[in-house]
C-alpha positions as CSV (number, residue, x, y, z in Angstrom):
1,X,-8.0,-13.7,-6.7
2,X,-7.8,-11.6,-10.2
3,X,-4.6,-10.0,-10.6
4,X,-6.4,-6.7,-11.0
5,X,-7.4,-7.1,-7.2
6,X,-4.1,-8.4,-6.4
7,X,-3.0,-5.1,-7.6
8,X,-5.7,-3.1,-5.9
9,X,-5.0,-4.6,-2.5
10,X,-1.2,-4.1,-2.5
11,X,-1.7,-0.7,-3.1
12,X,-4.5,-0.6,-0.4
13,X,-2.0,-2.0,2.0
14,X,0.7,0.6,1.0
15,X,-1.9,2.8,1.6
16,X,-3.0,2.1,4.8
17,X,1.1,1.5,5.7
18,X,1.6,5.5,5.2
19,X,-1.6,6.7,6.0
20,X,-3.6,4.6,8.3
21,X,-2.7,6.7,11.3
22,X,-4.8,9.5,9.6
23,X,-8.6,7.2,9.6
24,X,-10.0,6.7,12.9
25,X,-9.8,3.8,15.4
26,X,-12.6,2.0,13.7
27,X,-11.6,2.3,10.2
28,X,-7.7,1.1,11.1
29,X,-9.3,-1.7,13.1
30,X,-11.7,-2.9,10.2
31,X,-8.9,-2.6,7.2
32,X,-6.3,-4.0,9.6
33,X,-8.8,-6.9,9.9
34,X,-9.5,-7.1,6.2
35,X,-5.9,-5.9,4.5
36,X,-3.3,-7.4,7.1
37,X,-5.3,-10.2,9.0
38,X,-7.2,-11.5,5.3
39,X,-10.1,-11.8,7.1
40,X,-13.4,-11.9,5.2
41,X,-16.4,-9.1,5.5
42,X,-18.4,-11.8,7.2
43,X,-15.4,-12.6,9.4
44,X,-15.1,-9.4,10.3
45,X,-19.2,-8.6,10.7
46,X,-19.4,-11.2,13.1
47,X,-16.2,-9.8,15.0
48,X,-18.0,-6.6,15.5
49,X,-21.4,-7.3,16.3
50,X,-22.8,-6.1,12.6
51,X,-24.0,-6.7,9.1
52,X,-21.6,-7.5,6.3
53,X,-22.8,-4.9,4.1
54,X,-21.9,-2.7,7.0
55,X,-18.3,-3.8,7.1
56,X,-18.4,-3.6,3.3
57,X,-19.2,0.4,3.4
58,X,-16.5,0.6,5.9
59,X,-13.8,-0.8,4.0
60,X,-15.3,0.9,0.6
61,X,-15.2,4.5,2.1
62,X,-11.7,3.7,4.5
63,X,-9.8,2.4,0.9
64,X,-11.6,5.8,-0.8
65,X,-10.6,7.9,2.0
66,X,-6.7,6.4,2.0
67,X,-7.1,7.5,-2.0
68,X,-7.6,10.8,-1.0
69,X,-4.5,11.2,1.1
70,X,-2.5,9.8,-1.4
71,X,-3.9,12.0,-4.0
72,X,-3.3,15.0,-2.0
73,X,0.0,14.5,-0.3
74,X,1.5,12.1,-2.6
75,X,3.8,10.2,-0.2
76,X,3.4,6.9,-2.5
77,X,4.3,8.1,-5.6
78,X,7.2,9.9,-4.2
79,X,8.3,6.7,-2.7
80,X,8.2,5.0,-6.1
81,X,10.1,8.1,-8.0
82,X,13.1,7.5,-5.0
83,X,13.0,3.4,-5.8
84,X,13.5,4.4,-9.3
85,X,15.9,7.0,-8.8
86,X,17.8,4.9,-7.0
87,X,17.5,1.6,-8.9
88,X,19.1,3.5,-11.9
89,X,21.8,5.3,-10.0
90,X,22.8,1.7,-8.6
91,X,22.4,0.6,-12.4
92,X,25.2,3.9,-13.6
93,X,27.5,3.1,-10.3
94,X,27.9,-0.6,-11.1
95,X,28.4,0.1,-14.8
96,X,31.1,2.6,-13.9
97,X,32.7,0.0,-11.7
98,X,33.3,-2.2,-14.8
99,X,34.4,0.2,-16.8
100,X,36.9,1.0,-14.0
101,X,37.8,-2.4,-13.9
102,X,38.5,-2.7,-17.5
103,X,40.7,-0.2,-17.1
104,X,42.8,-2.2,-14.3
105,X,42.8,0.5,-12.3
């Protein structure tokens, strides 16, 4: 797997973590098939009685629909400004707790 689609699918899964509860049945059952289960479009085809390319248009529009949440309610990217926000205030803390050791205090 290219790293590019390494990428892609991580952020597909984040997706679907945050807003899968917002496609219907059949799209959650598809990309929980595909994203969580690593099951392949024919895999999944034959699992639900129809054609590959079908399954393909699923997942296609399901991943652009899970775009379009993100892109209007923007709970991903928030959660990535808090990880960084709090990576550097745990970065300032622990560098204050050396210099307070220094001091022997």
């Amino acid at each position: 797997m290219r790293l590019d689609s390494l990428a892609a699918r991580s952020r597909h899964l984040a997706l679907f973590e945050r807003y899968g509860a917002l496609l219907t049945k059949h799209q959650q059952e598809v990309l929980d098939l595909s994203l969580l289960s690593d099951w392949s479009l024919a895999e999944i085809a034959e699992n639900q009685g129809t054609s590959r390319a079908a399954v393909h248009d699923i997942v296609r529009r399901s991943t652009d629909a899970l775009e379009d949440f993100e892109k209007r309610l923007g709970l991903l990217a928030e959660a990535g400004r808090r990880r960084r926000k709090v990576a550097s205030l745990e970065r300032e803390l622990a560098g204050l707790k050396r210099r307070v050791a220094e001091l022997g205090v």
